[in-house]
C-alpha positions in Angstrom: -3.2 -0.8 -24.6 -1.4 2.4 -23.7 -1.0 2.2 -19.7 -2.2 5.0 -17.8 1.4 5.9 -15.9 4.5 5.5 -17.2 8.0 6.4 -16.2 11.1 6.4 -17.7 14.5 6.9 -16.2 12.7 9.8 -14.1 15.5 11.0 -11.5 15.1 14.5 -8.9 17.8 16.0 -7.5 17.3 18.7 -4.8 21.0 20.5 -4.4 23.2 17.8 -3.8 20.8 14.8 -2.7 19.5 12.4 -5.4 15.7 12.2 -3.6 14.6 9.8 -6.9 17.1 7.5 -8.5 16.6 6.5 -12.2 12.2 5.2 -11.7 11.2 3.5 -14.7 7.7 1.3 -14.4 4.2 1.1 -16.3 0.6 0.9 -14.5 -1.8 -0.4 -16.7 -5.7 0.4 -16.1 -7.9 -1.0 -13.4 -4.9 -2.1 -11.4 -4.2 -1.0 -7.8 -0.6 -0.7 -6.9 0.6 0.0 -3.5 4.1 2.3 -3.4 5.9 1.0 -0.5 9.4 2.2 1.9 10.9 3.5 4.5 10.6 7.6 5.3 13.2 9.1 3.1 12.9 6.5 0.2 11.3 8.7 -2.5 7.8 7.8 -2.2 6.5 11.4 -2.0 9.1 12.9 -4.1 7.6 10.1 -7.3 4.2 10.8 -6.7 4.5 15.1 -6.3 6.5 14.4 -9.6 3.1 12.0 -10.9 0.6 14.7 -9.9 2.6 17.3 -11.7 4.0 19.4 -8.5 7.3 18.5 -9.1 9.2 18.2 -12.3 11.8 15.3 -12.8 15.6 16.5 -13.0 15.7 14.2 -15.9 13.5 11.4 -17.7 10.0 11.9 -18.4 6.7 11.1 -16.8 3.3 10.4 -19.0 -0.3 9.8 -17.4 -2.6 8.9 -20.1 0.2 9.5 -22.7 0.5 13.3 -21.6 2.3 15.3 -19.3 0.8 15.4 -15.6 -0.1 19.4 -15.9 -2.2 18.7 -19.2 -5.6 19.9 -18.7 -7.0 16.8 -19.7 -4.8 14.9 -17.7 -5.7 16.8 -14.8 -9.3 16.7 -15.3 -9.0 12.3 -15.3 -7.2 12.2 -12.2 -8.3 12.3 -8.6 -6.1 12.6 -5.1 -6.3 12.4 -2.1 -3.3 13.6 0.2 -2.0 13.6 3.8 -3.9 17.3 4.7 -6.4 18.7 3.5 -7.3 22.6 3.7 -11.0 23.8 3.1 -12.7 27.2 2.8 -13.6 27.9 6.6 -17.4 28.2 7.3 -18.0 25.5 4.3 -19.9 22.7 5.1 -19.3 19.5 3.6 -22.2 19.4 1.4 -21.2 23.2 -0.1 -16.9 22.1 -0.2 -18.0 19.0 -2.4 -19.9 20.9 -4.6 -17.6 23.6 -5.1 -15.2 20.8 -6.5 -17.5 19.0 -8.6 -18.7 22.1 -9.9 -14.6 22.3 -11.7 -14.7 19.1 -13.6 -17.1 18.0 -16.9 -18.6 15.0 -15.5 -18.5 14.8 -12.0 -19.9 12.1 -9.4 -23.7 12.6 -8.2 -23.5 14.1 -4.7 -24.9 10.9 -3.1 -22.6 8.8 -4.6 -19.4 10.2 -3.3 -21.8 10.6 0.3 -22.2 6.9 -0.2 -18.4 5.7 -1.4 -16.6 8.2 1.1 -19.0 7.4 4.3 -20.4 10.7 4.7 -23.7 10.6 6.7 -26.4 13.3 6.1 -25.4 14.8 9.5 -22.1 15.2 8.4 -22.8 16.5 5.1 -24.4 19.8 6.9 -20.8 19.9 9.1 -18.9 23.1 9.2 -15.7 20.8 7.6 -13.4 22.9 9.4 -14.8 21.1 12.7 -14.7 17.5 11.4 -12.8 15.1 13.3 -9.6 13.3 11.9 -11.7 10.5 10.7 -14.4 12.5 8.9 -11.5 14.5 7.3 -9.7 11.3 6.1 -13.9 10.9 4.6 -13.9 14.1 3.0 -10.5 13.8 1.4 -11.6 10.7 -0.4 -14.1 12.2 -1.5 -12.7 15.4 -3.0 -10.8 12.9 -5.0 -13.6 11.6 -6.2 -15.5 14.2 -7.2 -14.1 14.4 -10.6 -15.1 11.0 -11.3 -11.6 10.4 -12.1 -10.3 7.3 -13.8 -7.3 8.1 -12.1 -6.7 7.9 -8.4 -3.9 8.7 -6.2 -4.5 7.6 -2.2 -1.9 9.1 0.0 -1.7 7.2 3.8 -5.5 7.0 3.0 -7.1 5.5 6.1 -4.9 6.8 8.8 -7.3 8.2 11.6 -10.0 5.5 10.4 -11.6 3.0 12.6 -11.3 -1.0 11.6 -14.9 -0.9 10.5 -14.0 2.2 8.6 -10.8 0.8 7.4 -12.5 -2.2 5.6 -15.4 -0.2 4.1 -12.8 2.2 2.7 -10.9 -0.8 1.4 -14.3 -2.6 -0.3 -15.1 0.9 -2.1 -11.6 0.8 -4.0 -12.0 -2.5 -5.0 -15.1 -1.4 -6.5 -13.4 1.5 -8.3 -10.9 -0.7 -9.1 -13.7 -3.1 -11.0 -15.4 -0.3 -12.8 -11.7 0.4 -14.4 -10.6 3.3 -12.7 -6.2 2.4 -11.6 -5.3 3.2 -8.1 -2.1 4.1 -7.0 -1.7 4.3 -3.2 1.2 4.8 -0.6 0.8 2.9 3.3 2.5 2.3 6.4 -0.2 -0.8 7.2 2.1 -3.3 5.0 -1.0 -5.9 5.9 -3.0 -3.2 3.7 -0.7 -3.9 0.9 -0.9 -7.3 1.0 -4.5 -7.5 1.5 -5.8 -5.2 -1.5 -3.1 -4.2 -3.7 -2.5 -6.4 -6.9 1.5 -5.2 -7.6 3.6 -3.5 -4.5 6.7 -1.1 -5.9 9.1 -1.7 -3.1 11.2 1.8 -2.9 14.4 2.4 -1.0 17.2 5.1 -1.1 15.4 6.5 -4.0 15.4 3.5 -5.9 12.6 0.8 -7.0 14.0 -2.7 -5.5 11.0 -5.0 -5.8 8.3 -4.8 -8.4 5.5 -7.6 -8.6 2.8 -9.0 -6.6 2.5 -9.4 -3.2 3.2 -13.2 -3.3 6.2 -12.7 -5.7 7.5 -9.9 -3.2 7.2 -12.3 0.2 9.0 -15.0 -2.1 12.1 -13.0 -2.2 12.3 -13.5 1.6 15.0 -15.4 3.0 13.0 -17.0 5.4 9.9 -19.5 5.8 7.8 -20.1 8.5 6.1 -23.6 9.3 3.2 -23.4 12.0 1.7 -25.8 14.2 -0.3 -26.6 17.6 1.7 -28.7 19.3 -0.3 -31.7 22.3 3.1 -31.3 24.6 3.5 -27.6 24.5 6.3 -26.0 27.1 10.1 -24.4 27.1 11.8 -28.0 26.6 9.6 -28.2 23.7 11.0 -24.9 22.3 14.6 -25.7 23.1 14.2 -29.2 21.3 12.6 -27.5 18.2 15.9 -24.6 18.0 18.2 -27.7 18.3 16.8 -29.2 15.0 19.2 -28.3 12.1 16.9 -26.5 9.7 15.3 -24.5 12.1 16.5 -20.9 12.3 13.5 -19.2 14.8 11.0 -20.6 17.4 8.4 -18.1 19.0 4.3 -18.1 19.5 1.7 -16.4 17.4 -2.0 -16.8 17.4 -1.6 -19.9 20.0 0.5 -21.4 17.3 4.4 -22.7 17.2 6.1 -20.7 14.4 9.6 -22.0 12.9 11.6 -19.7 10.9 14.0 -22.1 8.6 15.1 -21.7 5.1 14.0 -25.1 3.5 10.6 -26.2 4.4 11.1 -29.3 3.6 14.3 -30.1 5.8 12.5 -28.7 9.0 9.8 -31.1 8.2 11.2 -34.0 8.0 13.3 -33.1 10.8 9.9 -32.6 13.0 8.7 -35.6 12.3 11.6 -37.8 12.9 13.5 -36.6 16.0 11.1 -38.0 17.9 9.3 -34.7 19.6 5.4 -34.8 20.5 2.8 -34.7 17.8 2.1 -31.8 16.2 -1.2 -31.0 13.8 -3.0 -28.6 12.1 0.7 -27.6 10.8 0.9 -24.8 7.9 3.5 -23.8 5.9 3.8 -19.9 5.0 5.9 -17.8 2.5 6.3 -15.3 4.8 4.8 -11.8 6.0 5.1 -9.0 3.4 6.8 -7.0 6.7 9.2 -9.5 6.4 10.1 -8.7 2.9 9.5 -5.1 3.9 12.6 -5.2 6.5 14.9 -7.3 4.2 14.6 -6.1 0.9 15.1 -2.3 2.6 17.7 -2.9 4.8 21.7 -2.5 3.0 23.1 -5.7 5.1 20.3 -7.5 4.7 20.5 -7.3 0.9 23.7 -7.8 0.4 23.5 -11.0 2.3 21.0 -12.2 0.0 
């Protein structure tokens, strides 16, 4: 099956800074991918180039086997960006409309209402007086409109409530389930972990770490082991730092955490240096803002 974005060797150069460095990867469809890094790392630059706003200084860049400006191309593929401008003295109903009215087969009017979490109050809103969190509503579902196969989701729920948040979250895995592919850039790493199935780790322009979430937080030096512990207190923690494999000791969640490198070591050693007893002990891979800060920062992956 031909995948729905592909890359290869795609590389921008503004003057005399490399903003892209050499991107090659394939999305296939119904996937949802999470673009991840630092400010500065290329993220925008790769997805103005994917939408067809920006033209690579060299390789090429295919959606659907086309270039991004092809009609066709255009007329598959949805977005939804940082800001938004509308018409002023538009309502919401009249903007969504408008759009739909450009594309072949667009989504029924209720459905994007329903998907984007637009109440019939806020469907007759001026959308030039919608607050941040209606906005974020309306962008998604501009990008909708089209009933694209293709959707691009650009810092998506910043400005949105927890409840919001997670209803936002359930309607892309439902995209996601009817085959449309999601591609979608975040600052809330948890996001990431929680929704997309591959993360493309960028830094300096370059992709470091392509896979799943697990296979991303495996790359990670560390491992945490967690447990609640019946003598809890500071000589506690300063016996638990003086074991060997142990690396880290701080509280989370009412839990012990140990940061060590071989699970196994600082196991053995907690159960045989004679400290209090422990239960309900967990081992973890480690946080995907873990890998975040390692597998972005020079020293760190050098040392690796």
């Amino acid at each position: 099956m031909e995948p729905i974005i592909e890359m290869n060797g795609v590389s921008k150069i503004f003057r005399d800074k490399k903003a892209v460095n050499q991107l090659s990867f394939q999305i296939p469809q119904g996937s949802i991918t999470a673009i991840l890094g630092p400010n500065g790392a290329g993220k925008t630059t790769a997805i103005s180039m994917l939408l067809g706003l920006l033209e690579p200084t060299e390789g090429s860049v295919r959606l659907f086997g086309q270039a991004p400006k092809e009609r066709a191309v255009r007329q598959k593929t949805g977005a939804m960006l940082q800001d938004i401008s509308v018409l002023d003295r538009l309502k919401v109903q009249e903007v969504l409309e408008l759009v739909r009215s450009y594309y072949p087969n667009p989504l029924e009017l209720t459905e994007l209402a329903r998907l984007a979490g637009l109440a019939s109050g806020d469907m007759n809103r001026y959308a030039d007086k919608l607050s941040g969190g209606q906005k974020r509503s309306l962008g998604f579902a501009l990008a909708l409109a089209g009933n694209p196969e293709l959707i691009f989701l650009d810092e998506p729920t910043v400005g949105l409530d927890i409840k919001a948040r997670r209803q936002f979250w359930n309607n892309v895995r439902q995209l996601s389930k009817q085959g449309k592919t999601i591609l979608f850039t975040t600052h809330y790493l948890q996001e990431a972990d929680d929704i997309a199935d591959r993360i493309l780790l960028f830094s300096q322009g370059s992709l470091i770490a392509d896979g799943t979430p697990e296979e991303i937080k495996a790359r990670i030096v560390g491992r945490s082991i967690s447990f609640i512990a019946e003598d809890d207190g500071p000589r506690l923690r300063a016996r638990l730092l003086e074991l060997e494999p142990v690396i880290d000791c701080y509280d989370r969640d009412g839990r012990i955490h140990l940061t060590t490198n071989d699970t196994d070591d600082a196991l053995a050693a907690l159960f045989t240096s004679g400290l209090p007893r422990v239960s309900n002990i967990q081992i973890e891979q480690g946080r995907l803002e873990e890998a975040f800060e390692q597998l972005t920062n020079p020293q760190e992956t050098e040392l690796m």
